[in-house]
C-alpha positions as a printed Julia matrix, in Angstrom:
94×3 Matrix{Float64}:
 39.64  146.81  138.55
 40.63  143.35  139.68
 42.75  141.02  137.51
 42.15  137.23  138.31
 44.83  134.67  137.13
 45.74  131.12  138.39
 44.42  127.92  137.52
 40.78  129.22  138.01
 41.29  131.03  134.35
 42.78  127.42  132.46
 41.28  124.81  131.13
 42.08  122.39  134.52
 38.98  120.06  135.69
 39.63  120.82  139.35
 41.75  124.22  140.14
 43.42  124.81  142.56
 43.3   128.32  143.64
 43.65  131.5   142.14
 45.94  134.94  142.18
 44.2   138.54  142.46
 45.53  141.68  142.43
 43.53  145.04  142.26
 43.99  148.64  142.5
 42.51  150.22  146.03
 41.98  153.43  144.47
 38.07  154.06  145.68
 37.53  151.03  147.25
 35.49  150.91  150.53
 37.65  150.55  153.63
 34.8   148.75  154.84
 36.26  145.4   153.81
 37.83  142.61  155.97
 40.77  144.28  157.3
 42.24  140.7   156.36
 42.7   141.84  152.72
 44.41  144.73  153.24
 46.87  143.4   156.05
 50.61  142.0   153.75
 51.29  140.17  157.04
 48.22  138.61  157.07
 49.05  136.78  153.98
 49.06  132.94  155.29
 45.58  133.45  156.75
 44.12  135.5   153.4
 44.92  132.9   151.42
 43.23  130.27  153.69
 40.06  131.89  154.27
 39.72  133.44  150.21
 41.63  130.54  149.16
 43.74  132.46  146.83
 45.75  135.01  146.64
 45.03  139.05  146.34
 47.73  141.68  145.97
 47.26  145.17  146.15
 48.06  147.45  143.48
 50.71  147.13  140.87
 47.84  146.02  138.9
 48.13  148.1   135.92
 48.27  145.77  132.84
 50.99  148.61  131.79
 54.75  148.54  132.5
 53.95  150.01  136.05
 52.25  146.67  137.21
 54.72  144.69  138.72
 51.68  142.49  140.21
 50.18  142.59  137.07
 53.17  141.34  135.15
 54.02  139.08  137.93
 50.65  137.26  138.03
 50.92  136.51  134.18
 53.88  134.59  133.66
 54.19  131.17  134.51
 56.56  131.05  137.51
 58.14  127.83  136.5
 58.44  128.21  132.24
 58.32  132.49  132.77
 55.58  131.67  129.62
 52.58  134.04  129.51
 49.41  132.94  131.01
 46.03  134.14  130.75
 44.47  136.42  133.12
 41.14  137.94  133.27
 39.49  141.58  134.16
 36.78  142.37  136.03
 35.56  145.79  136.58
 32.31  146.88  138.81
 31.15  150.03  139.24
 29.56  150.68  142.74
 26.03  151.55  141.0
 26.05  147.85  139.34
 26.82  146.81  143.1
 24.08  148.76  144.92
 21.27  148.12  142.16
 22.31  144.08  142.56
C-alpha cells in the first residue's frame, strides 16, 4: 500500500511535489536502489520529485509516517491523503 499526500492531493492549479510513504512488505527488491537508500534522500527527491518514506505507513497509531504525512507541518491541521493499493496480478496483466 502506498499513501500519497502533498499538494498533488489539494485543490492547487500547479503543485508542487508530493510525500509517499509505503510499506516494503513484498515489494520487489528489483527497484532503483535509490528508493530504498535514507541517505540518498536529496537525490530521491530530485529524480521522483517528491518524497517516499518507507514504512510507518499504517494509517493506525503505529504509522508515524503515516501520521506525519497528514498534518500540515505549519498549522499541525489534518490534510488529505490518498491510498493506492496494486496487487502484482493487476501489474503483470497491465
Amino acid at each position: 500500500m502506498v499513501f500519497v499526500g502533498g499538494s498533488f492531493v489539494t485543490s492547487k492549479e500547479f503543485p508542487g511535489d508530493y510525500d509517499a510513504c509505503w510499506d516494503t512488505v513484498g515489494v520487489s527488491s528489483t527497484l532503483d536502489p535509490i528508493i530504498y537508500d535514507d541517505n540518498l534522500g536529496i537525490e530521491r527527491r530530485e529524480k521522483y520529485r517528491g518524497d517516499w518514506l518507507m514504512g510507518g505507513c499504517d494509517p493506525g497509531p503505529t504509522g508515524e509516517f503515516f501520521r506525519f504525512l497528514s498534518r500540515d507541518k505549519v498549522t499541525g491541521e489534518e490534510r488529505g491523503m490518498i491510498g493506492i493499493k496494486l496487487r502484482m496480478v493487476e501489474l503483470l496483466n497491465s
